[in-house]
C-alpha positions as CSV (number, residue, x, y, z in Angstrom):
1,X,3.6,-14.7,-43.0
2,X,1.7,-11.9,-45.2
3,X,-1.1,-14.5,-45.5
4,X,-1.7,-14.5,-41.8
5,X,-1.3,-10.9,-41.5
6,X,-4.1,-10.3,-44.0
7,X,-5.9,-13.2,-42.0
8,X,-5.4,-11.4,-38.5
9,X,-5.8,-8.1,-39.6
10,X,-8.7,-7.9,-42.5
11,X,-10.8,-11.3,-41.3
12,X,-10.1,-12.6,-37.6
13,X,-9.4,-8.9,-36.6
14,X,-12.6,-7.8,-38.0
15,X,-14.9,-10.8,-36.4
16,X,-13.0,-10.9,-32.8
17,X,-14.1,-7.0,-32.8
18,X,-17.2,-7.6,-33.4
19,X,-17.7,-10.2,-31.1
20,X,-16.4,-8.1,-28.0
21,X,-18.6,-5.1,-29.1
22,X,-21.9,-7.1,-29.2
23,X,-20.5,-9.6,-26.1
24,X,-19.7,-6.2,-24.2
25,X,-23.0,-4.5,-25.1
26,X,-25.3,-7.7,-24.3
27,X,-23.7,-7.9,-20.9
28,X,-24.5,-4.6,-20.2
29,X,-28.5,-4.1,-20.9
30,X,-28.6,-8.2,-19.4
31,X,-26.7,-6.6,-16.1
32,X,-28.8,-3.2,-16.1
33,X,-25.2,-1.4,-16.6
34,X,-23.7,-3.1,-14.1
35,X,-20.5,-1.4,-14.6
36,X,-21.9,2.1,-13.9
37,X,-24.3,1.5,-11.0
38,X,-21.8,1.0,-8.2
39,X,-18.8,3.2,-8.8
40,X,-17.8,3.6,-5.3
41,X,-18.4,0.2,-4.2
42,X,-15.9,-0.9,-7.2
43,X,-13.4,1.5,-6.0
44,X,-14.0,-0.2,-2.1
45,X,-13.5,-3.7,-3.2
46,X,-11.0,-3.4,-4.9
47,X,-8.9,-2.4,-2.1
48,X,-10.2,-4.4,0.2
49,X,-8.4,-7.0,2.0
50,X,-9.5,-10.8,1.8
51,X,-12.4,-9.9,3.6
52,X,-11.5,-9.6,7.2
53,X,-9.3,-12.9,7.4
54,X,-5.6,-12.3,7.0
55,X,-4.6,-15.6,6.1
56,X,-0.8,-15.2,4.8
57,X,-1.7,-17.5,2.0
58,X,-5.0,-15.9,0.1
59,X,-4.4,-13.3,-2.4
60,X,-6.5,-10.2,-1.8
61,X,-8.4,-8.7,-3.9
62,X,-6.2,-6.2,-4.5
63,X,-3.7,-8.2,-4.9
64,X,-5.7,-10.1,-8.0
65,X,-6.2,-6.7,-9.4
66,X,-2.7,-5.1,-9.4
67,X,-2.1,-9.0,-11.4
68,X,-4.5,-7.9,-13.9
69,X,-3.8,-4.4,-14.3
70,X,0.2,-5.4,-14.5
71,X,-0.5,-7.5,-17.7
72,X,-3.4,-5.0,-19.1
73,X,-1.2,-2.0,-18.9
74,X,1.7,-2.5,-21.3
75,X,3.7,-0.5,-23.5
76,X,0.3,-0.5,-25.7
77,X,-0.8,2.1,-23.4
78,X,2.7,4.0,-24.6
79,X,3.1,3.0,-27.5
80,X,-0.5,2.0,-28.9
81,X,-2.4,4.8,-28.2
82,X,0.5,7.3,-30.0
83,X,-0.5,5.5,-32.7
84,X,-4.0,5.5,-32.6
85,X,-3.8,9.3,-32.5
86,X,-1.6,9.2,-35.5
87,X,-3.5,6.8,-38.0
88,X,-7.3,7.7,-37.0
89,X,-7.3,11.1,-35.1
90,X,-8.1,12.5,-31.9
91,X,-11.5,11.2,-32.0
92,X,-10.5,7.2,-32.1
93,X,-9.8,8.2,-28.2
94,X,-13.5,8.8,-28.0
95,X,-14.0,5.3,-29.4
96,X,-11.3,4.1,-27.3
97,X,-13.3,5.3,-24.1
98,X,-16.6,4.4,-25.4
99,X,-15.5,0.5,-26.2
100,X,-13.5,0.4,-22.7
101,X,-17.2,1.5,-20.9
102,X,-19.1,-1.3,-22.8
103,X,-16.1,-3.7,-22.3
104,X,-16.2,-3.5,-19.0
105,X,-19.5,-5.6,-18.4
106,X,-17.7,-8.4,-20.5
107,X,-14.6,-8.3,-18.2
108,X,-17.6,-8.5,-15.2
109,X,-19.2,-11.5,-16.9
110,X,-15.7,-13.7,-17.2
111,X,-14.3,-13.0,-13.5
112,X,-17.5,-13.7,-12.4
113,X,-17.8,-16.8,-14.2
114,X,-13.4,-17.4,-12.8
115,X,-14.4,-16.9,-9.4
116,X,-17.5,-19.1,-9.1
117,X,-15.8,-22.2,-10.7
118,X,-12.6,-20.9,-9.0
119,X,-11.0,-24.5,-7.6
120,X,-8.7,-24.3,-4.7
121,X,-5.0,-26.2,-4.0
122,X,-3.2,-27.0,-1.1
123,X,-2.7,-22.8,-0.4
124,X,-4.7,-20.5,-2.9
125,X,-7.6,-20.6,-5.6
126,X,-6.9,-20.7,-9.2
127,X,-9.1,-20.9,-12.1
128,X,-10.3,-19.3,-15.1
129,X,-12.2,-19.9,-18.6
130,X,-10.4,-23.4,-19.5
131,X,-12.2,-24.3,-15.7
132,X,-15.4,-22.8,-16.1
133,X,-15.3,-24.7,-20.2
134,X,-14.0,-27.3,-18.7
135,X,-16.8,-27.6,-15.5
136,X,-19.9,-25.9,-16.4
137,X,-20.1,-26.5,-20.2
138,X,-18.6,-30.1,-19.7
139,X,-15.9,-29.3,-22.7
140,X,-12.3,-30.7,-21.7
141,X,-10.9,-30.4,-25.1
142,X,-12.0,-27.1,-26.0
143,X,-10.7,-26.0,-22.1
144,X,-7.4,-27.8,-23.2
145,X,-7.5,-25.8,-26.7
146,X,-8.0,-22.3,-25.1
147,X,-5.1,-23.0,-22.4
148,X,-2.8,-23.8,-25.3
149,X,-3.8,-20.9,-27.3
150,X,-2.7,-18.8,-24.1
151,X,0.7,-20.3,-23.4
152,X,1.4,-19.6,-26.8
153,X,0.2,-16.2,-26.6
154,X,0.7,-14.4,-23.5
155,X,3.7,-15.9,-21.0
156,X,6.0,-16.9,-24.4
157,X,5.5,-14.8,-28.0
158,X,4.1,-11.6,-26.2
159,X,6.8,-11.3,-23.2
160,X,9.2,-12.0,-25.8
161,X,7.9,-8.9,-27.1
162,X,7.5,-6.5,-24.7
163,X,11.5,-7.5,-23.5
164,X,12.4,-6.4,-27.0
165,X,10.5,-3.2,-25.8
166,X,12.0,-2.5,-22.9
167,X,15.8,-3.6,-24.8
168,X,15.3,-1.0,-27.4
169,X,14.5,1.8,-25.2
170,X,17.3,1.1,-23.3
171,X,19.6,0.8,-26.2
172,X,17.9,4.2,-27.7
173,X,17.9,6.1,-24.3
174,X,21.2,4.7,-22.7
175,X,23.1,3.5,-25.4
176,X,22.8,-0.2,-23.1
177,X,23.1,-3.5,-25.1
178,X,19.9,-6.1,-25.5
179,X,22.3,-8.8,-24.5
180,X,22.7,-7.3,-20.7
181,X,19.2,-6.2,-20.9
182,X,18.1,-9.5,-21.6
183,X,20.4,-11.3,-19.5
184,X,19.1,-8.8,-16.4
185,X,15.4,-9.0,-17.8
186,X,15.5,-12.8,-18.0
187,X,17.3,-13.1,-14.2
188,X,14.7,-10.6,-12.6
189,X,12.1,-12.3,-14.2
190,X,13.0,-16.1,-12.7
191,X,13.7,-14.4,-9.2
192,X,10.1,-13.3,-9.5
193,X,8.1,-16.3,-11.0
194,X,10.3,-19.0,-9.0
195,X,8.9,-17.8,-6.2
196,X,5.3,-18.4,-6.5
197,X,2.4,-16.7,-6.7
198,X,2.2,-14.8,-3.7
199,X,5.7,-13.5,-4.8
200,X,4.1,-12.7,-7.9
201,X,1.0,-10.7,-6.4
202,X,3.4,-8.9,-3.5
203,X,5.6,-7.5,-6.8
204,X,2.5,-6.6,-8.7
205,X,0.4,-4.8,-5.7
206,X,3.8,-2.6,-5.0
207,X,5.4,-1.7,-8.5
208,X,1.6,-1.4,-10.4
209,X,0.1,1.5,-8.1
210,X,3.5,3.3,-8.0
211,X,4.0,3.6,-11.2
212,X,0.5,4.0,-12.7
213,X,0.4,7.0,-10.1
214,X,3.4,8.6,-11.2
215,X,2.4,8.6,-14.6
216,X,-1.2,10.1,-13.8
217,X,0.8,12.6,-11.9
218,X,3.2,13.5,-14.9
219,X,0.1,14.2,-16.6
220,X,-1.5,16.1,-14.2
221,X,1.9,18.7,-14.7
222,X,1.6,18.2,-18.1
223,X,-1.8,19.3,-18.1
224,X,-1.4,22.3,-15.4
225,X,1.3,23.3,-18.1
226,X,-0.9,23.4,-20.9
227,X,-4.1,24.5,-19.5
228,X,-5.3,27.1,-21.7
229,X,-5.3,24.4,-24.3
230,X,-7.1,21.8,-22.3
231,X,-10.6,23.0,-24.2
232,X,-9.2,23.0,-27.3
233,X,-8.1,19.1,-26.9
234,X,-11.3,18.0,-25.2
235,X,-13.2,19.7,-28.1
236,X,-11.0,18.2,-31.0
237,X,-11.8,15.2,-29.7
238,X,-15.5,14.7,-29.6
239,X,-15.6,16.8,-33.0
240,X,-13.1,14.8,-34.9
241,X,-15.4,11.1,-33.2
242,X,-17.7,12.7,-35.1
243,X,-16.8,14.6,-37.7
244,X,-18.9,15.3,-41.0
245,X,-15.8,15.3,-43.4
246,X,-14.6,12.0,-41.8
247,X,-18.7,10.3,-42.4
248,X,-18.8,11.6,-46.0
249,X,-15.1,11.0,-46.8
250,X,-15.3,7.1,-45.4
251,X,-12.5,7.6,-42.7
252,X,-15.2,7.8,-40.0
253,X,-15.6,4.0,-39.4
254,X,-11.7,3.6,-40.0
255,X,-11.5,6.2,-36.2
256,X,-14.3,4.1,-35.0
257,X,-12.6,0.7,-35.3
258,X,-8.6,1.7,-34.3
259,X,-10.2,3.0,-31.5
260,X,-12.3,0.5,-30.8
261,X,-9.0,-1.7,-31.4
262,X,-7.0,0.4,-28.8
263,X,-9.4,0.1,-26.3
264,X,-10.2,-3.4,-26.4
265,X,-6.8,-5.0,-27.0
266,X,-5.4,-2.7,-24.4
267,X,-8.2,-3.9,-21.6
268,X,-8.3,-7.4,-22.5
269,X,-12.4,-6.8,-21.7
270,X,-13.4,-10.5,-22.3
271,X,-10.6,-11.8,-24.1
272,X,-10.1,-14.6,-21.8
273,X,-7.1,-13.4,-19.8
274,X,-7.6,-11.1,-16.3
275,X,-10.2,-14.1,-15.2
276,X,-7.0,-15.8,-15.1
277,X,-6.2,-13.5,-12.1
278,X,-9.4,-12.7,-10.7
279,X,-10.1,-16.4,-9.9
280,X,-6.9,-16.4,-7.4
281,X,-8.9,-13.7,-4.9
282,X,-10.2,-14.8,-1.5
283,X,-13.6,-13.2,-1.1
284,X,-16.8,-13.8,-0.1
285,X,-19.0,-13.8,-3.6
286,X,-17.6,-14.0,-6.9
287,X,-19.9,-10.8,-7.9
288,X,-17.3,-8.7,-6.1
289,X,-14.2,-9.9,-8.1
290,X,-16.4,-9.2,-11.0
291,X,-16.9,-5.8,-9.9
292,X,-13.2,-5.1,-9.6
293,X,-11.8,-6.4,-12.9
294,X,-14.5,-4.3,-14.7
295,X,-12.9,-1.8,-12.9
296,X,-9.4,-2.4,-14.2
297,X,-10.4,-1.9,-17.6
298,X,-11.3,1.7,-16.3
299,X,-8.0,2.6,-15.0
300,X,-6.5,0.9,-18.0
301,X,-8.1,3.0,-21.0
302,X,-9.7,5.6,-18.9
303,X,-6.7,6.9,-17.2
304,X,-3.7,5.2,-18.4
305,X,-4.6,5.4,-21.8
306,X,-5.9,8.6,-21.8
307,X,-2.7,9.9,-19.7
308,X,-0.6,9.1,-22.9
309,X,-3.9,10.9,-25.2
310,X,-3.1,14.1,-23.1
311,X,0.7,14.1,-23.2
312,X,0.4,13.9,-27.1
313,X,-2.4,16.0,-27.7
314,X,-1.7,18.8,-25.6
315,X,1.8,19.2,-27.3
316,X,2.5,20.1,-31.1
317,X,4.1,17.3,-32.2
318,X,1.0,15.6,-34.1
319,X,1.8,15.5,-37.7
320,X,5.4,16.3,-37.3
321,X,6.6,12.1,-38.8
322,X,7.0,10.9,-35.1
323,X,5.0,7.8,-34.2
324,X,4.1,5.2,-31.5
325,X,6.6,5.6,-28.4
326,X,8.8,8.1,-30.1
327,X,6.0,10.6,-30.3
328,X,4.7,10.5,-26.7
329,X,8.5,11.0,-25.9
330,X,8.6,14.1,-28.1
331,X,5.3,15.2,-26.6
332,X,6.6,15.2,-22.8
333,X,9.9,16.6,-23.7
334,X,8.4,19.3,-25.3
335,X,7.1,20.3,-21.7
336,X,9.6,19.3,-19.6
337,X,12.7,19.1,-21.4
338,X,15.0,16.1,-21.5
339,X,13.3,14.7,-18.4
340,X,10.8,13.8,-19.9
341,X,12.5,11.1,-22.4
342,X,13.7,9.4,-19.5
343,X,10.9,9.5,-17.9
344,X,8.8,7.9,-21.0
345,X,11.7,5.3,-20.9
346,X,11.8,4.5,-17.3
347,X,7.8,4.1,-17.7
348,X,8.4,1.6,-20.8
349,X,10.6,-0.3,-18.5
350,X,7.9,-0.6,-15.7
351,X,4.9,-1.1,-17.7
352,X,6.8,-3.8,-19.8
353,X,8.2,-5.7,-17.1
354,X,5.2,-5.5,-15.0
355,X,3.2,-7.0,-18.0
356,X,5.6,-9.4,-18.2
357,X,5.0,-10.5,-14.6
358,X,1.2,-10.4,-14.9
359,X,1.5,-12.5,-18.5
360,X,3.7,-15.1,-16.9
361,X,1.0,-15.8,-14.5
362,X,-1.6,-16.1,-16.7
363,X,0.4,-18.7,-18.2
364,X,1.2,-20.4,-14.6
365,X,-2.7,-20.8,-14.5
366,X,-3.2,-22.8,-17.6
367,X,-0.3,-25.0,-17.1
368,X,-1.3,-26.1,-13.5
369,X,-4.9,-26.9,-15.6
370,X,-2.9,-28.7,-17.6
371,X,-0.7,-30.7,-15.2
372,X,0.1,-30.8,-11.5
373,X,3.3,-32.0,-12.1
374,X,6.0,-30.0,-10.3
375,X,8.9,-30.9,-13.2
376,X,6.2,-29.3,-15.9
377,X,6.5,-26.2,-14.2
378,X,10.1,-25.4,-13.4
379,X,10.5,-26.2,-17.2
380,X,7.6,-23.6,-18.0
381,X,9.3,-21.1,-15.9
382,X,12.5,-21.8,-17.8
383,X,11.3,-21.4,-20.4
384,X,10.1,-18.3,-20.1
385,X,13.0,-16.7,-19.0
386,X,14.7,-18.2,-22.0
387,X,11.7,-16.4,-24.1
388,X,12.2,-13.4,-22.5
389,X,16.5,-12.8,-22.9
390,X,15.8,-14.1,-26.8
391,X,13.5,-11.4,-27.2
392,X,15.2,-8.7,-26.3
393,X,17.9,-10.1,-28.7
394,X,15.8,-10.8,-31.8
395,X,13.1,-9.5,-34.1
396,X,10.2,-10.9,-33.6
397,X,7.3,-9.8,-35.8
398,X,6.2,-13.3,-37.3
399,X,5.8,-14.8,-34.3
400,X,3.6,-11.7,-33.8
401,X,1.5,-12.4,-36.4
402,X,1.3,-15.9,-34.9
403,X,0.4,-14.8,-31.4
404,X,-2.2,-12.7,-32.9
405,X,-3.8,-15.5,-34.4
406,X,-4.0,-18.0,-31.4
407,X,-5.4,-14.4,-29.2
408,X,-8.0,-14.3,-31.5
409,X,-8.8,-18.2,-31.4
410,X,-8.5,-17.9,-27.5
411,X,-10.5,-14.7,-27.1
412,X,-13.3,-16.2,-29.4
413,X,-13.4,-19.4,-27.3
414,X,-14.0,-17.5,-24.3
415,X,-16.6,-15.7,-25.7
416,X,-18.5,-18.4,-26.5
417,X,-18.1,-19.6,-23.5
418,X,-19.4,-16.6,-21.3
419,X,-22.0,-16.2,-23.7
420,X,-23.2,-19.6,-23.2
421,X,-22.7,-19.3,-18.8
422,X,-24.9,-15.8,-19.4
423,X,-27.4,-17.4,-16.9
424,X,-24.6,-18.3,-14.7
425,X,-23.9,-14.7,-14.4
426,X,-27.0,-13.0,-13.9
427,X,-28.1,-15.7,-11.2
428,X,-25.3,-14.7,-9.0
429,X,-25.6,-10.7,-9.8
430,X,-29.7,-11.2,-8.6
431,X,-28.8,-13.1,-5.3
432,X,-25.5,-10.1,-4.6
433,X,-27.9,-7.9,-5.3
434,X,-30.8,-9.5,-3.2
435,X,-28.0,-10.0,-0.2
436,X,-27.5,-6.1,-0.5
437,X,-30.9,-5.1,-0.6
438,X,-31.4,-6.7,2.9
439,X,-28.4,-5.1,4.3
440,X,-26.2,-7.8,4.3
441,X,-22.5,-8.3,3.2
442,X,-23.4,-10.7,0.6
443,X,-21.7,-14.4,0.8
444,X,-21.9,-16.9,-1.6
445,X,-23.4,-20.3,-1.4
446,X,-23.6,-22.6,-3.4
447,X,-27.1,-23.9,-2.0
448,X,-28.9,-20.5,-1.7
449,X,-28.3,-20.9,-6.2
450,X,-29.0,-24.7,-7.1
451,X,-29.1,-23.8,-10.8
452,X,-25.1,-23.2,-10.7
453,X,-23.3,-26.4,-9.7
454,X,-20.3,-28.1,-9.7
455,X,-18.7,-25.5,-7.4
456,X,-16.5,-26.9,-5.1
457,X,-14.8,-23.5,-3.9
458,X,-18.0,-22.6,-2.5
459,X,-19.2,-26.0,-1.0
């Protein structure tokens, strides 16, 4: 297991970075910066309805965003970030920021790409990279190779995770066994995911916004609190991003890259997985689903992420031995008290299980590419649950290491992949943005662009 941890984090690690900066930053000079341009239409779509029809079976845009956010914003965003401030300094939350605004075009590009080649099934649209591999590049058994990769990843070894999460915060904050929190975790999680996936996007478009707003609002006291020292944070930051002693001492690019790290593996920005959601959304042209998962990745590392950046930096317990969840819990009860480790535990809870909602479903995607058969399924979904009460019962960091190898295999796939539909892209960007120019609510078809074909959502 040391030999794939040296392999995922000093090789693979090192190339899948790489990959999603250049990916992120070609997609936004080929887009002219699409994901800056139209802040307030992003922020319109995505809480839009399904476009005026109120079909009980479409999923809403909203709806396929609150499934993406709930498997973007994890305990990372807890957890991660504490540690990113620990290991490379206030400034890798520049980085983090930066990475997240260049990210963003690459999370545009893939649920784009997911909602053009979006198929549909007797009550909803699914889709995502294995069907634009598997239709527009014509490559079933790299499709079948990324949807594998995923399983393995996302619905199994990482729920398993963030259940072992969620069990030791309970066990640390209420003294509450990981065999009940399992048990409970595993039951809540089958009465969820047996029940389909508009269950699934009702749970996510209620708990998601609740929650992220009471953490933003947390850190609004927090930062009321702390005021006079607001200046003092913002300035540590941008100094220590780019600090002299850090460029001549070789720590700079070390700040640059677990930043960059942070960002990107919170956001998922073209990994492979939020087009997984964003191809479920009834709307009328793909562009706009693209519009609203690049703006998940900004309420992801832009607020969520920098929520926890705030809590910890505005306190004094930098430096003091704490790290990772244990040091934003310090952080908040330092301003208000005992409250506030509950309140970092309750918010563990929530973001964990709502990740583990969002992951599953991601999972339920590939599987239907996989097979239609209704037995494959229910085993999937027991399965999962199984995954879930063992993790919260067992340590699991080699099938970590594992998982972090077949993300990086998937995430690299699916790069390659939007890279090559590039043209795919831009073509249906120039006729949204042609359709807007004239006034119009643009609607996709597939007729009006005869260079994409093969999509039978839009027929």
């Amino acid at each position: 297991m040391e030999i794939i941890t040296f392999i995922n984090d000093h090789i693979l690690g090192y190339v899948l970075m790489s990959a999603l900066i250049l990916t992120g930053i070609y997609f936004t000079i080929a887009t002219r910066f699409v994901q800056f341009v139209r802040p307030k239409e992003m922020l319109k779509l995505m809480i839009a309805g399904a476009d005026g029809d109120k079909d009980k079976h479409h999923i809403s845009p909203f709806q396929a965003f609150a499934i993406s956010t709930a498997s973007r914003v994890g305990t990372g965003n807890i957890a991660g970030v504490a540690i990113a401030i620990t290991t490379g300094g206030p400034g890798a939350i520049f980085w983090m920021w930066a990475i997240a605004l260049v990210g963003a075009a690459s999370a545009f590009a893939e649920s784009t790409l997911a909602q053009i080649y979006k198929v549909r099934n007797e009550k909803n649209f699914h889709g995502g990279p294995a069907y634009y591999i598997r239709t527009a590049l014509k490559n079933k058994p790299l499709a079948v190779a990324f949807s594998i990769s995923l399983i393995l990843t996302f619905p199994l070894v990482f729920n398993s995770v963030q259940s072992n999460t969620i069990a030791q915060s309970l066990q640390t904050t209420f003294h509450v066994s990981p065999t009940i929190t399992g048990i409970a975790l595993a039951a809540l999680t089958a009465l969820i995911i047996f029940g389909g996936l508009k269950r699934i996007a009702h749970f996510s478009a209620v708990i998601v916004p609740v929650f992220a707003i009471a953490y933003i609002l947390v850190t609004f006291i927090v930062t009321l609190l702390n005021i006079e020292k607001l200046p003092h944070v913002l300035a540590l930051i941008f100094q220590d991003a780019f600090s002299w002693q850090k460029i001549m001492g070789g720590a700079w690019g070390a700040t640059i890259m677990i930043g960059a790290r942070r960002g990107l593996f919170s956001n998922e920005a073209g990994m492979g997985s939020a087009p997984n959601a964003a191809a479920t959304a009834h709307t009328s042209h793909p562009i706009k689903q693209g519009y609203v998962q690049a703006f998940s990745v900004f309420i992801d590392t832009l607020v969520i992420c920098s929520c926890t950046a705030f809590i910890v930096l505005l306190s004094d317990c930098v430096g003091n031995g704490a790290e990772g969840i244990a040091l934003t819990q310090q952080a908040l009860m330092q301003t208000l008290g005992k409250g506030g480790n509950y309140f970092i535990s309750a918010s563990v809870l929530l973001f964990a299980f709502t990740s583990i909602i969002g992951n599953y479903y991601y999972g339920q995607a590939n599987i239907e590419f996989l097979s239609r058969k209704k037995s494959v399924m229910f085993a999937f979904r027991c399965f999962v649950s199984i995954m879930i009460f063992l993790g919260a019962i067992m340590q699991l960091q080699s099938v970590w290491n594992l998982a972090d190898l077949c993300m990086t295999f998937m995430a690299l796939i699916n790069i390659y992949a939007i890279l090559k539909l590039r043209k795919h892209v831009l073509l249906a960007l120039n006729d949204y943005r042609q359709q807007k120019k004239e006034g119009k609510n643009p609607v996709f078809s597939a007729k009006n662009v005869p260079e994409i074909k093969d999509t039978s959502a839009w027929n």
